[in-house]
N, CA, C and O atoms as a GROMACS GRO file, in nm:
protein
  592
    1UNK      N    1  15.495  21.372   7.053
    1UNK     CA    2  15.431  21.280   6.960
    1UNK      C    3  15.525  21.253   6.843
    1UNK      O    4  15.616  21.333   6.822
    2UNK      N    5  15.509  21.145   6.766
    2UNK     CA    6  15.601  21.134   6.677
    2UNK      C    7  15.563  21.120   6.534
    2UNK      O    8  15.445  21.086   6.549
    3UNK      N    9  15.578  21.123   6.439
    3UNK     CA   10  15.606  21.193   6.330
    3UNK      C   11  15.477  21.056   6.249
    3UNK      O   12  15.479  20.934   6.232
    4UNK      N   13  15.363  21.188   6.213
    4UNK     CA   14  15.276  21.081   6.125
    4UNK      C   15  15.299  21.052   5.986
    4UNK      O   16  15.311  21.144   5.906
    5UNK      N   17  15.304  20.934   5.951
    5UNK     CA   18  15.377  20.902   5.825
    5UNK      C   19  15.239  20.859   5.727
    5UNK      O   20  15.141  20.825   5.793
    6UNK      N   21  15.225  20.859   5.597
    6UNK     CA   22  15.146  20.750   5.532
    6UNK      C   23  15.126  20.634   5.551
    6UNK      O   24  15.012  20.591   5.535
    7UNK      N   25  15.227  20.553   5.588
    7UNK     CA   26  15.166  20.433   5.644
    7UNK      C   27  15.123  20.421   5.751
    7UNK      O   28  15.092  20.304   5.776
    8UNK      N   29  15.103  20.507   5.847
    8UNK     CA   30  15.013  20.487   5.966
    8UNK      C   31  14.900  20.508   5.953
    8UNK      O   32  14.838  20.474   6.053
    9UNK      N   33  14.816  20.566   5.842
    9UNK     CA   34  14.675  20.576   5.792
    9UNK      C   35  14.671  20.400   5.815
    9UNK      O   36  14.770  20.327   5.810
   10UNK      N   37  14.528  20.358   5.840
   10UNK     CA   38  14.492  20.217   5.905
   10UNK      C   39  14.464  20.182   5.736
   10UNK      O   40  14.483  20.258   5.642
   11UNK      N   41  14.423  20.069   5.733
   11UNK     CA   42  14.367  19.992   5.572
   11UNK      C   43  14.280  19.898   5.615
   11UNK      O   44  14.321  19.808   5.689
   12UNK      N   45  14.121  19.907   5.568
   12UNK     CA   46  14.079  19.840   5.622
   12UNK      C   47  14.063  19.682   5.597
   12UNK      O   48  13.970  19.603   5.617
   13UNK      N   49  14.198  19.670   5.542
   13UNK     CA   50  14.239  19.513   5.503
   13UNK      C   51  14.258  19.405   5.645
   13UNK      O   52  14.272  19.284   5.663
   14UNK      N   53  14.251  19.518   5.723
   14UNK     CA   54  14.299  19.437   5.854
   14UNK      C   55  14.183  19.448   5.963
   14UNK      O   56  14.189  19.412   6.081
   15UNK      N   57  14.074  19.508   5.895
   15UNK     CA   58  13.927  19.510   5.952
   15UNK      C   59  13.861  19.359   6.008
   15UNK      O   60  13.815  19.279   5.926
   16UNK      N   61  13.863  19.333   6.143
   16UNK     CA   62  13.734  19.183   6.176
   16UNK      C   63  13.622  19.251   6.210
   16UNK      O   64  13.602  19.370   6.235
   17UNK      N   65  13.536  19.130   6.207
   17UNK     CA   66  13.445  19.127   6.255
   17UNK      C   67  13.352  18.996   6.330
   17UNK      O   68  13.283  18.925   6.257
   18UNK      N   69  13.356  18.979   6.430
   18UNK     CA   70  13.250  18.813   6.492
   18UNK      C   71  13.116  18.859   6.529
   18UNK      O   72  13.104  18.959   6.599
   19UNK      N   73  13.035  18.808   6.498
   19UNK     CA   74  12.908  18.812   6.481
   19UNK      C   75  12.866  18.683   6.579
   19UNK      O   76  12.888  18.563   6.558
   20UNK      N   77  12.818  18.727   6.658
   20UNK     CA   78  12.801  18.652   6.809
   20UNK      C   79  12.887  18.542   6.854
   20UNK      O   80  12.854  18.432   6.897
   21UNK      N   81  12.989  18.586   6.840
   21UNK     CA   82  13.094  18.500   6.869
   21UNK      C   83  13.197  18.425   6.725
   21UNK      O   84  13.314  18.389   6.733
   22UNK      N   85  13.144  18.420   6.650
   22UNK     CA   86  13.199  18.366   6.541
   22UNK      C   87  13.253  18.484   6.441
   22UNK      O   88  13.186  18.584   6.414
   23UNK      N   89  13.398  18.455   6.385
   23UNK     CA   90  13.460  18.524   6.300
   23UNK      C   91  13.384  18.507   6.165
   23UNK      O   92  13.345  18.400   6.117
   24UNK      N   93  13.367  18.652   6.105
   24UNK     CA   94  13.317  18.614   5.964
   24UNK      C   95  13.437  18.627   5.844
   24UNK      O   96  13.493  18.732   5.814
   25UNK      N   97  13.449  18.562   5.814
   25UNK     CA   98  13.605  18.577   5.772
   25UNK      C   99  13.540  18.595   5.582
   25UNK      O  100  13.613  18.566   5.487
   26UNK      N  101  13.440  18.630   5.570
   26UNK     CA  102  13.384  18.639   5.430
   26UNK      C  103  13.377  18.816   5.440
   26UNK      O  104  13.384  18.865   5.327
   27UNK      N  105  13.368  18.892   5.521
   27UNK     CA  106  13.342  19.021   5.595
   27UNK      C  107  13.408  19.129   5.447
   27UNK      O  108  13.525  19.116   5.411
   28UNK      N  109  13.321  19.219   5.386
   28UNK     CA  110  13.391  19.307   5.294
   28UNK      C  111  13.368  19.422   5.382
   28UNK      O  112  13.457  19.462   5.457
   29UNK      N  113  13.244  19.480   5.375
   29UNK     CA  114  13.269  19.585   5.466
   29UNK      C  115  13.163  19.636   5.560
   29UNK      O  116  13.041  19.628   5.548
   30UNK      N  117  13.257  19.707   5.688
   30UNK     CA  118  13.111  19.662   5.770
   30UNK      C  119  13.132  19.830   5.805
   30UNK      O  120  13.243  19.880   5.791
   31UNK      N  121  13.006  19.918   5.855
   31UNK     CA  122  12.968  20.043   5.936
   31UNK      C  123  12.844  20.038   6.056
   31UNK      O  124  12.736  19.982   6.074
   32UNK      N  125  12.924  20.122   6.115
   32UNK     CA  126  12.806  20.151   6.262
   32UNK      C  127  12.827  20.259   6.262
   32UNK      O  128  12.931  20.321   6.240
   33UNK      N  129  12.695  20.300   6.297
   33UNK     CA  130  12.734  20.478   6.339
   33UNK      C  131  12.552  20.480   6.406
   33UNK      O  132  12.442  20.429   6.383
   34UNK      N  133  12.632  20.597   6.522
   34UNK     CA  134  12.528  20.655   6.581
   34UNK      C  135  12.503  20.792   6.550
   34UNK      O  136  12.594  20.872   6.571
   35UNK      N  137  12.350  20.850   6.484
   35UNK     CA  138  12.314  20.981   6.494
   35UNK      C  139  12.230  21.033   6.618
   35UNK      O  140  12.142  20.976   6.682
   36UNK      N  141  12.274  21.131   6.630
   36UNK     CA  142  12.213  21.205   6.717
   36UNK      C  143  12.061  21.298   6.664
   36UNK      O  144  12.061  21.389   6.581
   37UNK      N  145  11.936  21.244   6.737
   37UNK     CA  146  11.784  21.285   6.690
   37UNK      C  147  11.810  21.418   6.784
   37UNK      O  148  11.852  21.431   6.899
   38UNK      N  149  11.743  21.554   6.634
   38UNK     CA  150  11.745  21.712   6.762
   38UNK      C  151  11.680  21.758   6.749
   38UNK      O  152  11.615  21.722   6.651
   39UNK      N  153  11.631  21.872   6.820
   39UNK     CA  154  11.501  21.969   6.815
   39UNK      C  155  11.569  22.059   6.842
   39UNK      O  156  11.670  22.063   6.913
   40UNK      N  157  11.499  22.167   6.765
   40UNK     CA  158  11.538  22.329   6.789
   40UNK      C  159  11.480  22.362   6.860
   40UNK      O  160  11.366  22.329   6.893
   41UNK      N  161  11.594  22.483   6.926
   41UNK     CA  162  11.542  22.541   7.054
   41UNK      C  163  11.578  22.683   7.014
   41UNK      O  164  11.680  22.720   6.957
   42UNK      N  165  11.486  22.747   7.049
   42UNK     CA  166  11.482  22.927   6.980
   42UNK      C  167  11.529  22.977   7.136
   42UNK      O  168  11.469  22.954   7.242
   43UNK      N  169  11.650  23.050   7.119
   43UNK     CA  170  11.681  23.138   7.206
   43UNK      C  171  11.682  23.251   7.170
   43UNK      O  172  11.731  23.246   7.057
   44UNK      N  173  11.658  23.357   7.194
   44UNK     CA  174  11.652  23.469   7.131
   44UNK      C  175  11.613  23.459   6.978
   44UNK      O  176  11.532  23.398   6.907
   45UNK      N  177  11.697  23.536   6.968
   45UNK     CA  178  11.744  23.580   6.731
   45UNK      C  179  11.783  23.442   6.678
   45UNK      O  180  11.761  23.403   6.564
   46UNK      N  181  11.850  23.370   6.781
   46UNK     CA  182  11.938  23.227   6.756
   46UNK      C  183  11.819  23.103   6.769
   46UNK      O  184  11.712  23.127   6.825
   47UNK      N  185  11.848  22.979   6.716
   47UNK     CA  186  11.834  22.884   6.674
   47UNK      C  187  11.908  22.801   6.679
   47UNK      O  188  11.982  22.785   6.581
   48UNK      N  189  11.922  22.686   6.832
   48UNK     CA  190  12.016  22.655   6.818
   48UNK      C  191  11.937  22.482   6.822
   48UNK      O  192  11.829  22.456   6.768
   49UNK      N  193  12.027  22.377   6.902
   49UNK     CA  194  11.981  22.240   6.915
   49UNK      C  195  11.955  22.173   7.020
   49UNK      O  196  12.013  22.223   7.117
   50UNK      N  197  11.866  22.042   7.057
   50UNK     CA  198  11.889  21.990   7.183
   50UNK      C  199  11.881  21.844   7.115
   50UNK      O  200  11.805  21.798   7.030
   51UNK      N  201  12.003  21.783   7.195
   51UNK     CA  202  11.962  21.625   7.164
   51UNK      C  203  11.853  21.586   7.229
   51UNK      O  204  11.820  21.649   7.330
   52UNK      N  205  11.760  21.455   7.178
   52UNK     CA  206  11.685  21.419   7.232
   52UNK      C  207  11.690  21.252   7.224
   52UNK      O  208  11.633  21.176   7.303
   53UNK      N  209  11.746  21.225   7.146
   53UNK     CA  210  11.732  21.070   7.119
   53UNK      C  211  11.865  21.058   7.035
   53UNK      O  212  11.915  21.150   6.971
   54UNK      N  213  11.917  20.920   7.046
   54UNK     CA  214  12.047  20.850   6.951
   54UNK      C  215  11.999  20.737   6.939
   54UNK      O  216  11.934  20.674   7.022
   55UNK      N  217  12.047  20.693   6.777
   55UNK     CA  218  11.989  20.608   6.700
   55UNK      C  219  12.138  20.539   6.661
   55UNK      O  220  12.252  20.585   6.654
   56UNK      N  221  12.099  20.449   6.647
   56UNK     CA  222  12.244  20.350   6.581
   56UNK      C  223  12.173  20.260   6.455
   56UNK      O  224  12.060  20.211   6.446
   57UNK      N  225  12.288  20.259   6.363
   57UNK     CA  226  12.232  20.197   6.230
   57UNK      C  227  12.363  20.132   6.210
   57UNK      O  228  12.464  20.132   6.281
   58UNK      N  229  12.334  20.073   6.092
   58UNK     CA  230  12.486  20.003   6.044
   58UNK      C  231  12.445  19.948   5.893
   58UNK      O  232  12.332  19.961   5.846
   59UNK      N  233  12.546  19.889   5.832
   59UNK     CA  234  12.566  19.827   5.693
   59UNK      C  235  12.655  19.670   5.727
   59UNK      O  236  12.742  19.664   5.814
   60UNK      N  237  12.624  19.583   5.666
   60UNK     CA  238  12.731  19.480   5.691
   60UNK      C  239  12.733  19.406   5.574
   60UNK      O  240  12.648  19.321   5.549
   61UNK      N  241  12.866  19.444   5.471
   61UNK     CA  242  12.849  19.347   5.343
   61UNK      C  243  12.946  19.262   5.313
   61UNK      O  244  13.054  19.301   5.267
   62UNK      N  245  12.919  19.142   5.337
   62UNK     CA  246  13.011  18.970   5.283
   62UNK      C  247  12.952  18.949   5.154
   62UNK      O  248  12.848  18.965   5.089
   63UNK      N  249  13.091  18.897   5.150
   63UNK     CA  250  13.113  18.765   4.995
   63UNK      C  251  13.036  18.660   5.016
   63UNK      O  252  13.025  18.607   5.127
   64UNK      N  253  12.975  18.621   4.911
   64UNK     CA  254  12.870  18.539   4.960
   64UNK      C  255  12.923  18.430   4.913
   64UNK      O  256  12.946  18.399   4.796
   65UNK      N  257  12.950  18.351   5.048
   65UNK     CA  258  12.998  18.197   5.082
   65UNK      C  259  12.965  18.131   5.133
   65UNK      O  260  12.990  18.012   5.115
   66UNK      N  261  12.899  18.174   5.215
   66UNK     CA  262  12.772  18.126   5.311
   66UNK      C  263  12.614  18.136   5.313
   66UNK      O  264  12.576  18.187   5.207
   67UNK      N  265  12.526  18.110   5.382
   67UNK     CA  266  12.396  18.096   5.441
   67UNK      C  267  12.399  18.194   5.527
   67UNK      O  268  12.344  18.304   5.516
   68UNK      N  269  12.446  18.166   5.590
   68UNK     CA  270  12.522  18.243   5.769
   68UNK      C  271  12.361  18.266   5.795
   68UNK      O  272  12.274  18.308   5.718
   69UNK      N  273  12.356  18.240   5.880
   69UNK     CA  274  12.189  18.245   5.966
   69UNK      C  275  12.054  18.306   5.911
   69UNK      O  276  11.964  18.350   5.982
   70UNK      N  277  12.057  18.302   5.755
   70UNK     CA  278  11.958  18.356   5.701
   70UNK      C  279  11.832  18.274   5.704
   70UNK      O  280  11.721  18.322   5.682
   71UNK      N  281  11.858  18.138   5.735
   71UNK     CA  282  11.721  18.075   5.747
   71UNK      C  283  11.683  18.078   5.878
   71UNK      O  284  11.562  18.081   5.897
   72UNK      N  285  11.776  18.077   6.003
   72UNK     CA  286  11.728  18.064   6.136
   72UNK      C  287  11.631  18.223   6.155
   72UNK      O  288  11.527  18.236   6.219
   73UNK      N  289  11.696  18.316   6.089
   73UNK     CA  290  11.655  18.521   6.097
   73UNK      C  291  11.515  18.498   6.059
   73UNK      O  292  11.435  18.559   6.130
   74UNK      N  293  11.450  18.405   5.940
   74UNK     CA  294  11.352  18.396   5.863
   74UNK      C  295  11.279  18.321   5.940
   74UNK      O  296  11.168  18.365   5.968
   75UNK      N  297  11.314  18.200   5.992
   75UNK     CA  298  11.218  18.114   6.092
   75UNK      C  299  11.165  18.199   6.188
   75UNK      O  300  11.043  18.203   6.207
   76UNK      N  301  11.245  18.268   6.250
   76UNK     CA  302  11.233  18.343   6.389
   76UNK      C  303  11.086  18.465   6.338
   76UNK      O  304  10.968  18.478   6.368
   77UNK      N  305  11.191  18.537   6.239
   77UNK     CA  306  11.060  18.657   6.194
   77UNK      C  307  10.883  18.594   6.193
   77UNK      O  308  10.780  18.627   6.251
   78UNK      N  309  10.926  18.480   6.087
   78UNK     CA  310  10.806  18.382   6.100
   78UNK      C  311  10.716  18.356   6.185
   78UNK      O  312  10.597  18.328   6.166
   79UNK      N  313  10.817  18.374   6.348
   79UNK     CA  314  10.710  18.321   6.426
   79UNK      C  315  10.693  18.428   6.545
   79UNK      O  316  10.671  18.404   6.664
   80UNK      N  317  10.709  18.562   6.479
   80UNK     CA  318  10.671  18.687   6.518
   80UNK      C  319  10.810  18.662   6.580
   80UNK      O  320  10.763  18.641   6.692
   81UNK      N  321  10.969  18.644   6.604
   81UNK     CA  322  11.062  18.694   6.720
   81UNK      C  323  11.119  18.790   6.639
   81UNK      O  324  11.102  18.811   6.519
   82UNK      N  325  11.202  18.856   6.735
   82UNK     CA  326  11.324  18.987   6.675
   82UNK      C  327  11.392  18.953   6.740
   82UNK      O  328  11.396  19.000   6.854
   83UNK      N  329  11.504  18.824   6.687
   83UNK     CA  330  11.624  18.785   6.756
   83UNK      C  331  11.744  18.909   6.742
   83UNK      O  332  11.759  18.990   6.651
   84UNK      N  333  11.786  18.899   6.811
   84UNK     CA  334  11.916  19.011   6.863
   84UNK      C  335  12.035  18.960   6.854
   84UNK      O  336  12.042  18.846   6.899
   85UNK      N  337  12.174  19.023   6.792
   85UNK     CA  338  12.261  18.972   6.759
   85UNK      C  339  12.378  19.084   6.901
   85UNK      O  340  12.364  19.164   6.993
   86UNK      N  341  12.459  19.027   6.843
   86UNK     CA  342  12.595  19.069   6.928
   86UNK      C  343  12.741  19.080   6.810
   86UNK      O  344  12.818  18.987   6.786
   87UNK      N  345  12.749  19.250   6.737
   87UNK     CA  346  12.861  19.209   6.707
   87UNK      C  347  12.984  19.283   6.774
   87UNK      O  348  12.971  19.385   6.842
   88UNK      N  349  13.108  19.218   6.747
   88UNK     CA  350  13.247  19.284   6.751
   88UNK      C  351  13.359  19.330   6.675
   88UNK      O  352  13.453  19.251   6.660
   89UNK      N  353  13.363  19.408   6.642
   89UNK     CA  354  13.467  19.495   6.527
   89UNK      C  355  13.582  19.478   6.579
   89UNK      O  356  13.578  19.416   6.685
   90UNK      N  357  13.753  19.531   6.524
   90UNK     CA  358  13.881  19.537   6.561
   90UNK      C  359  13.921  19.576   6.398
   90UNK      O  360  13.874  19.526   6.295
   91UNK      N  361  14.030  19.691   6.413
   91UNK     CA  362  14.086  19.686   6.352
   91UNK      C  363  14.256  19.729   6.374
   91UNK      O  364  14.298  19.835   6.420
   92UNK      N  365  14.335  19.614   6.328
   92UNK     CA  366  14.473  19.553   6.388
   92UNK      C  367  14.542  19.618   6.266
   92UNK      O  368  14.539  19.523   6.187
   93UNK      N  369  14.586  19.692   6.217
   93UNK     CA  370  14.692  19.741   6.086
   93UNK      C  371  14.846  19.728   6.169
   93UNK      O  372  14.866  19.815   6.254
   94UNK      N  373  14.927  19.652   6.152
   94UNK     CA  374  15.029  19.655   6.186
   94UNK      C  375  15.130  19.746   6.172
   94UNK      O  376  15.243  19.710   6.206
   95UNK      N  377  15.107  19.890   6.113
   95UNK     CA  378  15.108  20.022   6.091
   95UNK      C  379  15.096  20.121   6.171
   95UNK      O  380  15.167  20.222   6.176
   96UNK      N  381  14.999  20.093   6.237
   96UNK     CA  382  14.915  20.170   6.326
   96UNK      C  383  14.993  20.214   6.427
   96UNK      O  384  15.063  20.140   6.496
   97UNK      N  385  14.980  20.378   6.442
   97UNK     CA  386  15.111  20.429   6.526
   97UNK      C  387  15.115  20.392   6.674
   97UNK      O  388  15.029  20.441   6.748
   98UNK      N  389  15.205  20.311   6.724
   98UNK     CA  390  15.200  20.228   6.881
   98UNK      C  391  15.178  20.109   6.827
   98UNK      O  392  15.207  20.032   6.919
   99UNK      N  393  15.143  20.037   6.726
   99UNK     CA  394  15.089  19.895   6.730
   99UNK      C  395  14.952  19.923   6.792
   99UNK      O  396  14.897  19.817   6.820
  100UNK      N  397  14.868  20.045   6.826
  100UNK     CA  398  14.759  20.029   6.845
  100UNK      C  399  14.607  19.966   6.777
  100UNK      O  400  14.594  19.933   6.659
  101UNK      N  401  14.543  19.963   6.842
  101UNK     CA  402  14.429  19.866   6.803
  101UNK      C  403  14.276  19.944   6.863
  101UNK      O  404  14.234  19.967   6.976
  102UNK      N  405  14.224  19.968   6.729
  102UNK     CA  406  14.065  19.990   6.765
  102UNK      C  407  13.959  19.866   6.776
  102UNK      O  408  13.946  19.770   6.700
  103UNK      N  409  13.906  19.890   6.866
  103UNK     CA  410  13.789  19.721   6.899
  103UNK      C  411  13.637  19.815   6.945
  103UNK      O  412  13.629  19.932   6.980
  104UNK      N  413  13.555  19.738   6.934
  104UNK     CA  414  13.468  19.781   6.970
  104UNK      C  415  13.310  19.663   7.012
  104UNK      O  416  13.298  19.569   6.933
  105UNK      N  417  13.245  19.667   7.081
  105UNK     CA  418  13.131  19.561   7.080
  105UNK      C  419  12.979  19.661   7.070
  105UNK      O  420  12.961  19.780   7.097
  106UNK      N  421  12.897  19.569   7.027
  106UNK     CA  422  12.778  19.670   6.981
  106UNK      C  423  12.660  19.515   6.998
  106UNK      O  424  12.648  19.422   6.918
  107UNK      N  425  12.579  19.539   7.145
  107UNK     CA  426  12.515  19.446   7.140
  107UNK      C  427  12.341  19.459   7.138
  107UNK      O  428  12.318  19.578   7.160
  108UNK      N  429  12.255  19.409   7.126
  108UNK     CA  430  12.072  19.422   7.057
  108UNK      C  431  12.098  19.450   6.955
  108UNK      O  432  12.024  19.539   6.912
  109UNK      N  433  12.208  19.401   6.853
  109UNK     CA  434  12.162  19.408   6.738
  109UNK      C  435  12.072  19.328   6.634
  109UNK      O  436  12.097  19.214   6.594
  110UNK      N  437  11.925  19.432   6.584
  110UNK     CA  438  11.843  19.367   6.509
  110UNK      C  439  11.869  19.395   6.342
  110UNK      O  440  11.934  19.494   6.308
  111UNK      N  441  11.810  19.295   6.234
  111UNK     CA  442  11.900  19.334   6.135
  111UNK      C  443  11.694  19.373   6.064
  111UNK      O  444  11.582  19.331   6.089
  112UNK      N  445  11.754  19.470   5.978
  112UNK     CA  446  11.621  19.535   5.902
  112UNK      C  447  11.539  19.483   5.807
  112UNK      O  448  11.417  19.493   5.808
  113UNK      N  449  11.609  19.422   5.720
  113UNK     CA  450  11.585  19.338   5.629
  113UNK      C  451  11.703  19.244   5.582
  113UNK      O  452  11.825  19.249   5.600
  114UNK      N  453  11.620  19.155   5.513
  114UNK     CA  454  11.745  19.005   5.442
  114UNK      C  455  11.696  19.000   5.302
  114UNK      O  456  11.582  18.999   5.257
  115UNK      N  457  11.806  18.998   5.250
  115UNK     CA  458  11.784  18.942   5.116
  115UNK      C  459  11.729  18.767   5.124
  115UNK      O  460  11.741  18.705   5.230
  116UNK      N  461  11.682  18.717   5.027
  116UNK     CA  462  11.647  18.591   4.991
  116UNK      C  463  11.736  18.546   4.982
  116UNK      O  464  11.800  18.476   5.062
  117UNK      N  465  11.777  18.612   4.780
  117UNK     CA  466  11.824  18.552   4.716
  117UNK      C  467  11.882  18.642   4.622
  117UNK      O  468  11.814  18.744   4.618
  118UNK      N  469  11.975  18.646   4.547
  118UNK     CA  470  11.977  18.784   4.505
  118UNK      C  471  12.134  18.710   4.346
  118UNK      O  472  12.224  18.634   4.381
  119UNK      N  473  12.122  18.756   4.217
  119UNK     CA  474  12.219  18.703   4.142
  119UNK      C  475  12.248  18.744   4.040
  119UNK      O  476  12.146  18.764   3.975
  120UNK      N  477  12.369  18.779   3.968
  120UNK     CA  478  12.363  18.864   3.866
  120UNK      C  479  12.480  18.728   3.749
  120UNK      O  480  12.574  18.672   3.805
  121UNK      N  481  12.460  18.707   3.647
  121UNK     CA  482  12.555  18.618   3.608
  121UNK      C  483  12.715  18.697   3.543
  121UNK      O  484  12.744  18.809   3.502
  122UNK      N  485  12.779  18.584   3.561
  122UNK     CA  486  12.887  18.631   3.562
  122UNK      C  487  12.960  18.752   3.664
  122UNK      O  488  13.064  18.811   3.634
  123UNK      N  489  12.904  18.767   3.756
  123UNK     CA  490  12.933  18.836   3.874
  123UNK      C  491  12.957  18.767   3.987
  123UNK      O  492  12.898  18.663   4.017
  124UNK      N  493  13.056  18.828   4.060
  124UNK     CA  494  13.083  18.741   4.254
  124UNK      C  495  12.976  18.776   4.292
  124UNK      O  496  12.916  18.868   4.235
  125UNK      N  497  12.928  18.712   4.395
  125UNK     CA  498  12.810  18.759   4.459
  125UNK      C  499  12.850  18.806   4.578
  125UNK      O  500  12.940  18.748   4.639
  126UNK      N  501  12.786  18.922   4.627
  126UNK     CA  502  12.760  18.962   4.793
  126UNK      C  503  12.660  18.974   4.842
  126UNK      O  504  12.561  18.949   4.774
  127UNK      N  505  12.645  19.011   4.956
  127UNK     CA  506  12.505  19.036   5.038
  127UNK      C  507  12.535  19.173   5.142
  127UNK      O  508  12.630  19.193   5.218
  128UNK      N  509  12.442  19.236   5.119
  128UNK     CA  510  12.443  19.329   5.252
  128UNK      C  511  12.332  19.356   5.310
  128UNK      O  512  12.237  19.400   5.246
  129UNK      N  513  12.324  19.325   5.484
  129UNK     CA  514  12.247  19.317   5.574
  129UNK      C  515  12.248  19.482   5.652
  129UNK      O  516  12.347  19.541   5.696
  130UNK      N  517  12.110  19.528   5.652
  130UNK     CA  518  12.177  19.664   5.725
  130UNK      C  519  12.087  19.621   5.882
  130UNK      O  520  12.016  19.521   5.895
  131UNK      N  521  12.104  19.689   5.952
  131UNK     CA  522  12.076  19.679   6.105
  131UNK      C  523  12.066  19.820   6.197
  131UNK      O  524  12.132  19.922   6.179
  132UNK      N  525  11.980  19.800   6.284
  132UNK     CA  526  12.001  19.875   6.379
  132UNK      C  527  12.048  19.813   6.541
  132UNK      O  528  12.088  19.705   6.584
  133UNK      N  529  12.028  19.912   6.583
  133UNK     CA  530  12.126  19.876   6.739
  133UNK      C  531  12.077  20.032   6.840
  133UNK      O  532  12.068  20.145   6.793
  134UNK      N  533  12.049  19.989   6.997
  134UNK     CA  534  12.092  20.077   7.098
  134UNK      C  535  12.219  20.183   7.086
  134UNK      O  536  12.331  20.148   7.122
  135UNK      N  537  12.209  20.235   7.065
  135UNK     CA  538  12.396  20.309   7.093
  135UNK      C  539  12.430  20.280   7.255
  135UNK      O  540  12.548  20.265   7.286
  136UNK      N  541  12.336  20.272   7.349
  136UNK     CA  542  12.379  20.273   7.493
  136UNK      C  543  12.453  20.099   7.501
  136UNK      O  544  12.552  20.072   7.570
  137UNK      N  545  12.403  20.031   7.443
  137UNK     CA  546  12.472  19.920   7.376
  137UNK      C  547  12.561  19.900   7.340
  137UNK      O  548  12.599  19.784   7.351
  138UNK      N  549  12.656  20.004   7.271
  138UNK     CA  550  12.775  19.984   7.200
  138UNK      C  551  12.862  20.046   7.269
  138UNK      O  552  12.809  20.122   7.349
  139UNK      N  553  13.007  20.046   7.274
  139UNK     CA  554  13.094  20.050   7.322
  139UNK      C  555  13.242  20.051   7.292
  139UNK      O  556  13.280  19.980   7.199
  140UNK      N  557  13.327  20.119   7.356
  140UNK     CA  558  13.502  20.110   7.257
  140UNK      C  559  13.550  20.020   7.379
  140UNK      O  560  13.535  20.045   7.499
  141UNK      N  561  13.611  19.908   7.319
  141UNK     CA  562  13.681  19.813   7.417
  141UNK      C  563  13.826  19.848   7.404
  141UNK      O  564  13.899  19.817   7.498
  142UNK      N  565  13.885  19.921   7.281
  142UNK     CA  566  13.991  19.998   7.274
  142UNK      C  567  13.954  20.070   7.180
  142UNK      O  568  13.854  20.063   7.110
  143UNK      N  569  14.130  20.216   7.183
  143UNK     CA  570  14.064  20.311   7.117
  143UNK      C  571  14.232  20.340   7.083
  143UNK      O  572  14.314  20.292   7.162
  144UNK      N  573  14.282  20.425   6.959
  144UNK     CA  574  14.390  20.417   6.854
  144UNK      C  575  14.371  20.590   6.914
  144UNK      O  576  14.287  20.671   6.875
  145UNK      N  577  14.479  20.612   7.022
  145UNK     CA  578  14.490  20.721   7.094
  145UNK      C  579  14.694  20.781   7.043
  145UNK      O  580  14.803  20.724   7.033
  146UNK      N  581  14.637  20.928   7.025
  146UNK     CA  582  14.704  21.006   7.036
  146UNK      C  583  14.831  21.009   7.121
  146UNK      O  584  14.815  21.046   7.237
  147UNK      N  585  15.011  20.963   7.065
  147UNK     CA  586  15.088  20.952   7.207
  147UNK      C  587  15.136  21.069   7.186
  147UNK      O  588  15.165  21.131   7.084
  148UNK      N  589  15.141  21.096   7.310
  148UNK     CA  590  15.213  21.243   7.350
  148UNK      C  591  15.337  21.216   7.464
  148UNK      O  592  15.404  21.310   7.507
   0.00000   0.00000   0.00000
C-alpha cells in the first residue's frame, strides 16, 4: 500500500448529488445512514444483542435557489400520496488515493417533512429536507478501497 498523505483525506467540496435524475448543483450537505433496531438477548450473566430491523434516515441541505419540487411534494401529500424519490451520491476528490471514487444509489426515498417557507433578514437562505429510506434499497455502486 502506499503512503497516506493529508491530501488524500476526501473534501467534501467534491460531494454530488441527483435527485431522481437531476443534478442539484445548489447541494450543501447531504447524510444517509442506516441504524441498526436491537433487542437484548440474556445469555447467561451476559447481555448481549440481536438485530431485528434497519432503518435508514438522512439530512439533505441546499442553498436556497430553487423551489425544487416543493409544490409538486405538497400537492401529492394533499391528495393523501407518499411520492418516492430516487437519490444518487458520488464523491470524486481528485486526491483520493487511486483516483478512486465513492457512489452510491438509495432508492423509496420519502422525505419527512418540508419547510414552507422559512427567512431570516440579512442572511443566505437554506433549506433542509430530512428523509427516510429502505436500507435494502440502498446500495454502493463504488467503493474508495484499500490498495494493497
Amino acid at each position: 500500500m502506499s503512503r497516506v498523505t493529508g491530501r488524500n483525506q476526501i473534501s467534501g467540496n467534491w460531494g454530488q448529488l441527483w435527485w431522481n435524475g437531476e443534478l442539484v448543483y445548489e447541494i450543501q450537505s447531504f447524510e444517509a445512514k442506516v441504524t441498526p433496531n436491537r433487542e437484548d438477548v440474556q445469555i447467561g450473566m451476559d447481555v448481549d444483542s440481536k438485530i431485528i430491523s434497519l432503518k435508514g434516515e438522512g439530512t439533505m441541505k441546499v442553498k436556497k435557489v430553487f423551489s425544487r419540487g416543493k409544490k409538486k411534494l405538497l400537492d401529492a401529500w394533499r391528495k393523501g400520496e407518499d411520492p418516492r424519490s430516487k437519490f444518487v451520491y458520488k464523491l470524486s476528490d481528485p486526491d483520493t488515493v487511486g483516483r478512486q471514487v465513492e457512489q452510491g444509489v438509495i432508492n423509496n426515498v420519502w422525505f419527512n417533512e418540508m419547510t414552507l417557507s422559512q427567512f431570516e433578514m440579512g442572511q443566505k437562505l437554506e433549506e433542509e429536507y430530512t428523509f427516510g429510506f429502505t436500507p435494502s434499497d440502498a446500495d454502493f455502486i463504488e467503493t474508495i478501497d484499500v490498495e494493497g
